[in-house]
Structure formats: structure tokens, C-alpha cells
C-alpha positions in Angstrom: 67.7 -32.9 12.6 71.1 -31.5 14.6 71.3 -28.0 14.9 73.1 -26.0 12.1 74.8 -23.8 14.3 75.2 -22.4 17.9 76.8 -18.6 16.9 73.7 -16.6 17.5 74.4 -14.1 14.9 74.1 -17.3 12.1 70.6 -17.9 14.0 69.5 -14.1 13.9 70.5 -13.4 10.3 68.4 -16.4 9.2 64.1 -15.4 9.8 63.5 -19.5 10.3 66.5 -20.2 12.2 65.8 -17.6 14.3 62.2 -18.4 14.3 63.0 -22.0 15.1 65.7 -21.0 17.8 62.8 -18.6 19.8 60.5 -21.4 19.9 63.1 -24.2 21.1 63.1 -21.3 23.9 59.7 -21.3 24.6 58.7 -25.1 24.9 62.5 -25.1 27.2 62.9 -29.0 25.5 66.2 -29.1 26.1 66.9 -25.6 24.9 68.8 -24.4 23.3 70.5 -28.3 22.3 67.9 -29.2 19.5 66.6 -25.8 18.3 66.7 -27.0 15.0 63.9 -29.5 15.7 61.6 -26.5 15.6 62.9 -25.7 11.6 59.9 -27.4 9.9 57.4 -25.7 12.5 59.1 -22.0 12.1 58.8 -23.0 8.1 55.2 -23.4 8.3 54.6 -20.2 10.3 56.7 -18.1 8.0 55.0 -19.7 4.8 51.5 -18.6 6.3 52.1 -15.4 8.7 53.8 -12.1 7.9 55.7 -11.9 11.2 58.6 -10.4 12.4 60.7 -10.6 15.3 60.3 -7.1 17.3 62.1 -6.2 20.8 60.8 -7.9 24.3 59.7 -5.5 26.6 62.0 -4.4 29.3 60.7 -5.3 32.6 59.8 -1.4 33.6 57.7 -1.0 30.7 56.0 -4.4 31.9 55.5 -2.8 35.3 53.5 0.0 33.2 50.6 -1.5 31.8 
């Protein structure tokens, strides 16, 4: 599958894309060229877990715990 789109508010407004995008981002295989490779997966997730996407820590608050 190509990617639908690079313009990362598309990806964000779309829960799968953006989904699909975070985990391209994670494995690093070839990020982000081929994000859309992870649609299915993110599809699956979604259709099972009530998830959300929520802030990343800032690197103080890491420092915190």
C-alpha cells in the first residue's frame, strides 16, 4: 500500500492514519516512507482497544520519576 499522504495534519485528523503513522515510527522501517504499511495493523488495534493518542512526556518530567 503507498502512503495516502505526507501533511501531518491529514495523518493526525485520521485516528488510524495517525495510529498507523506512530507505529511506522516505532519499528523506524524506513520511517516515515511507508507509514501506510502499518494501516491494516492500526485497524486491528482500533477495532479491539479503546485508545487514544495522549501527549509524550517532556524530557524533565522523565527526569522525575
Amino acid at each position: 500500500m503507498s502512503d495516502p499522504t505526507y501533511v501531518k495534519e491529514q495523518i493526525r485528523a485520521n485516528p488510524v492514519w495517525d495510529l498507523a503513522f506512530v507505529l511506522s515510527e516505532i519499528m523506524n522501517d524506513r520511517a516515515p516512507l511507508g507509514w501506510g504499511e502499518y494501516i491494516w495493523i492500526a485497524e486491528c488495534l482500533l477495532a479491539v482497544f479503546d485508545m487514544q493518542r495522549v501527549a509524550f512526556p517532556s524530557p524533565a518530567r522523565s527526569e522525575e520519576r
